[in-house]
Backbone as a ProteinNet text record, in pm:
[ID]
protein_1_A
[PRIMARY]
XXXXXXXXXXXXXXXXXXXXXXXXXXXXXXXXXXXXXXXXXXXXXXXXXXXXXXXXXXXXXXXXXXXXXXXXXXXXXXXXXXXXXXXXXXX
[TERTIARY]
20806.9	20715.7	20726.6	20727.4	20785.5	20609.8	20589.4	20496	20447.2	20359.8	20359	20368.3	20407.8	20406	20283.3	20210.4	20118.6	20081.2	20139.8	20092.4	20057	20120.5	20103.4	20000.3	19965.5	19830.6	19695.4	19738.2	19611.6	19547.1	19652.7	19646.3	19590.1	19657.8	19610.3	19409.1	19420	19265.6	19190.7	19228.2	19123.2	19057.3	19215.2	19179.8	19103.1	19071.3	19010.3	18889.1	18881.3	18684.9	18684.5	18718.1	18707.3	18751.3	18845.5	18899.8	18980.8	18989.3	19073.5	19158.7	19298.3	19472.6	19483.7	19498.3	19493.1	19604.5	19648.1	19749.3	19766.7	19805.8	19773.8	19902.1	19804.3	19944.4	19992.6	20154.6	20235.9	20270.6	20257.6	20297.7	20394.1	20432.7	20484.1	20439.7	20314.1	20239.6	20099.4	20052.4	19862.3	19796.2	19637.8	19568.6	19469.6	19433	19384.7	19245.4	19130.6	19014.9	18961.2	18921.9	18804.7	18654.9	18612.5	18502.6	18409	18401.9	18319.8	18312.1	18399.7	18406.8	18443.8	18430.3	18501.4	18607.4	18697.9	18778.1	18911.7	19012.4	19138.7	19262.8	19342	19475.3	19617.1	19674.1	19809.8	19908.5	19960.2	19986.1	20158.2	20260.1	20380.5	20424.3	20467	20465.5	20591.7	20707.9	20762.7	20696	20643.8	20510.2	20451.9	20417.7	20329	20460.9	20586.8	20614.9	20673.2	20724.1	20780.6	20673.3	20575.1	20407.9	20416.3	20431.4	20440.4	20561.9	20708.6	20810.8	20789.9	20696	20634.2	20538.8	20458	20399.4	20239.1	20243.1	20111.8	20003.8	20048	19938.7	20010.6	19939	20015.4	19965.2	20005.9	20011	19926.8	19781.5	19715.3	19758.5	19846.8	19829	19684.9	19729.1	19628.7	19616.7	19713.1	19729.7	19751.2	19798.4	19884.4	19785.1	19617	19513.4	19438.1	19465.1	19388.6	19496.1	19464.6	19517.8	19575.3	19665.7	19655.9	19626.8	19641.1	19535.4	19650.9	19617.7	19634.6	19576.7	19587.8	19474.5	19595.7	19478.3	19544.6	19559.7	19639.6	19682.1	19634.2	19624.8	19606.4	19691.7	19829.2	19924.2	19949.1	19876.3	19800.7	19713.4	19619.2	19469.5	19500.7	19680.8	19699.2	19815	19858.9	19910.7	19889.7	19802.5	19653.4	19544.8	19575.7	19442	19348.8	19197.9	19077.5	19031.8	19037.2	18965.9	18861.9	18796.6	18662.7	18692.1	18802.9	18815.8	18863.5	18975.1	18979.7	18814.6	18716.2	18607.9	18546.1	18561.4	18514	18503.6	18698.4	18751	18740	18685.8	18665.2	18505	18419.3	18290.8	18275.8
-13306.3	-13231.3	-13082.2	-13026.2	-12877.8	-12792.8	-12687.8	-12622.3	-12477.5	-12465.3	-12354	-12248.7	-12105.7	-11982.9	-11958.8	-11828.3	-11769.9	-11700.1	-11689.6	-11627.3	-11773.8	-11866.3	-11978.5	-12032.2	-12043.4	-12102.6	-12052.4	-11916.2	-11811.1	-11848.7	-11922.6	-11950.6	-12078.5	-12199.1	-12317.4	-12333	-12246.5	-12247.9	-12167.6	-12095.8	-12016.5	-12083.9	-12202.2	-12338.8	-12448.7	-12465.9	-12547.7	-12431.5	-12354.2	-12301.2	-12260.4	-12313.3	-12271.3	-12130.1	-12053.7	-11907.2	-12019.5	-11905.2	-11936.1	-11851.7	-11937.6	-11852.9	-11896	-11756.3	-11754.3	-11682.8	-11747.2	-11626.5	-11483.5	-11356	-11234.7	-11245.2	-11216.4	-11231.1	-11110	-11119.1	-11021.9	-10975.5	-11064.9	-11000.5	-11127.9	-11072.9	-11163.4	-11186.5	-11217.1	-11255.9	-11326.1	-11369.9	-11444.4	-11369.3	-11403	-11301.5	-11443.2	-11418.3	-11504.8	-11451.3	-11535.6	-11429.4	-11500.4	-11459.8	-11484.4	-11478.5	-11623.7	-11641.8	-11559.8	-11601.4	-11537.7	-11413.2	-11348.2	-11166.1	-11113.3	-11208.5	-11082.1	-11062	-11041.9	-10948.1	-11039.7	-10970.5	-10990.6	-10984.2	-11063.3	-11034.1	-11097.5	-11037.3	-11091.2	-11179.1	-11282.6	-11394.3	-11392.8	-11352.1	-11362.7	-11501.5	-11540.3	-11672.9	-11714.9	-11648.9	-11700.1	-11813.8	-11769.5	-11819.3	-11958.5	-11886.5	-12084.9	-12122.9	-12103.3	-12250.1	-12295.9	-12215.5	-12264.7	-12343.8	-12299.7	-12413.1	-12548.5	-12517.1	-12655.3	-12750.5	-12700.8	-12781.6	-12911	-12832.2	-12920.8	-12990	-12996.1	-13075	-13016.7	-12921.3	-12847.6	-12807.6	-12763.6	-12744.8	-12775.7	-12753.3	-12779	-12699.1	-12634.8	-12576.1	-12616	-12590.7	-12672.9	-12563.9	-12577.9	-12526.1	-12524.5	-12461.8	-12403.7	-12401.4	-12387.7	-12332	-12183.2	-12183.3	-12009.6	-11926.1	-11923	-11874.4	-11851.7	-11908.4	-11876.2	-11885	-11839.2	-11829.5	-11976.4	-11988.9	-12097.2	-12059.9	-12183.9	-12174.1	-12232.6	-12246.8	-12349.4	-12414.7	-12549.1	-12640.7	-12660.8	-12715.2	-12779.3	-12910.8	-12953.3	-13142.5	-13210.1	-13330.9	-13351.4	-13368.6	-13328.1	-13296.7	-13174.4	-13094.6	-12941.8	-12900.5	-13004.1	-13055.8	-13072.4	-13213.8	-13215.6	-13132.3	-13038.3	-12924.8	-12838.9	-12785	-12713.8	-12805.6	-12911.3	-12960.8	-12873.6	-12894.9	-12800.1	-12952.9	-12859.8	-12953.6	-12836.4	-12964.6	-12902.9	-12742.8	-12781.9	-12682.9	-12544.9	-12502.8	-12437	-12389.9	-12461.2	-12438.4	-12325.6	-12365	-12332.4	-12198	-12158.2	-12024.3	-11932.4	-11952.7	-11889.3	-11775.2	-11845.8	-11787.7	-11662
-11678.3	-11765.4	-11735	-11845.6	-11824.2	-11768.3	-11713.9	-11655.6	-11737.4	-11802.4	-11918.6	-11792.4	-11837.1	-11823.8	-11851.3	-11746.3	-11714.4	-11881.9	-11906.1	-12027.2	-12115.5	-12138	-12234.1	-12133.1	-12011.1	-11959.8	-11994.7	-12036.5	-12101.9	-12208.9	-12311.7	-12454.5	-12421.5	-12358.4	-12339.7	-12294.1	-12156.6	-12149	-12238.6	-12292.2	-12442.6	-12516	-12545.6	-12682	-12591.4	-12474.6	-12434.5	-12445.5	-12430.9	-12424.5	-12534.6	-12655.4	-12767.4	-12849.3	-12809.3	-12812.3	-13003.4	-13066.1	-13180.6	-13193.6	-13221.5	-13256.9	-13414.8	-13424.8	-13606.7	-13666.8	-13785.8	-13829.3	-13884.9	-13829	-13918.1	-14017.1	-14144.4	-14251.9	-14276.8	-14293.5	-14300.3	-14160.9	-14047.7	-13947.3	-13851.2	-13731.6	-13678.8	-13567.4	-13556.5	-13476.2	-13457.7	-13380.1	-13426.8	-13344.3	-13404.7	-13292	-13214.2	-13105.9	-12991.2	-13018.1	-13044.9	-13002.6	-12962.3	-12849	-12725.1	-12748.5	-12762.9	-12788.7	-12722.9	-12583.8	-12476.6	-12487.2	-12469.8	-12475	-12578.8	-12696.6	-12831.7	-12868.6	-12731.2	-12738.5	-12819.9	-12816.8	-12956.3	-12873.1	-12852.3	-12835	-12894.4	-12926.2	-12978.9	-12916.2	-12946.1	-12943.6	-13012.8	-12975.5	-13086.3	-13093.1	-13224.5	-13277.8	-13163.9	-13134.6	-13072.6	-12914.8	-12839.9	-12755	-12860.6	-12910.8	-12981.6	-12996.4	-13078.3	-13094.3	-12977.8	-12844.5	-12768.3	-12698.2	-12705.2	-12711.3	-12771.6	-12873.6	-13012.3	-12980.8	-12966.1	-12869.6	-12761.8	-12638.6	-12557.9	-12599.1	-12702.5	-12770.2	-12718.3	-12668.5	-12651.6	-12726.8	-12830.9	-12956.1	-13078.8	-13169.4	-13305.1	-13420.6	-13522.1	-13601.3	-13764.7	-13748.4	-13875.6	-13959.9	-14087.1	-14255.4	-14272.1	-14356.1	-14429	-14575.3	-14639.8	-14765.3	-14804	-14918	-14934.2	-14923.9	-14987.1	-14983.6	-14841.1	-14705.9	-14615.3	-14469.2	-14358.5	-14234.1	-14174.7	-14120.1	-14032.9	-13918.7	-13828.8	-13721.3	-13609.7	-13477.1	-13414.5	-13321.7	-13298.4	-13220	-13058.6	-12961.1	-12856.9	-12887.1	-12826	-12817.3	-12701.9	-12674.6	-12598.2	-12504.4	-12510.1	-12399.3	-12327.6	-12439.1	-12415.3	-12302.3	-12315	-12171.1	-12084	-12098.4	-11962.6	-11888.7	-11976.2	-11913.8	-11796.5	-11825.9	-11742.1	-11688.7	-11600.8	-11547.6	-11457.7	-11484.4	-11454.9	-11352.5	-11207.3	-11115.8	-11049.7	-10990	-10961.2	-10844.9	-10834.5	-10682.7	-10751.3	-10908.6	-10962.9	-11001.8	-11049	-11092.2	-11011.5	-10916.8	-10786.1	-10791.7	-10755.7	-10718	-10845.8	-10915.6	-11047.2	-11043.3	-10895.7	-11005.2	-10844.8
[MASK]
+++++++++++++++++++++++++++++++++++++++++++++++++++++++++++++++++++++++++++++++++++++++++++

């Protein structure tokens, strides 16, 4: 099983605390936004799909009229396992 990159572990725990990756249209990239803090960061599609490959998240359509999105999988969850002892060193 392949081991995401520090940057794709960023994206993975976002979509587990609920952060949403959305598409900006006309660009080549998504934006990440962080529930908790607001805040916005860019996401280049290259990163998700090498995400989507490992079967990490997946890519919901949308239709021509609105953004797509993308969700975690559940091979996504067990990418990044959250044990109590990470919990821990966090606060």
């Amino acid at each position: 099983m392949s081991i995401p990159s520090p940057r794709q572990k960023r994206v993975l725990s976002g979509l587990m605390r609920g952060d949403l990756v959305w598409e900006v249209p006309q660009e080549s990239h998504f934006a990440q936004f962080e529930e908790a803090s607001g805040h916005q960061s860019r996401v280049p599609l290259k990163v998700l799909l090498e995400m989507q490959e490992h079967g990490w998240i997946r890519r919901v359509p949308q239709g021509p009229q609105k953004c797509d999105f993308w969700e975690i999988t559940d091979q996504g969850r067990e990418a990044i396992p959250v044990t109590a002892g990470n919990l821990r060193n966090h606060h």
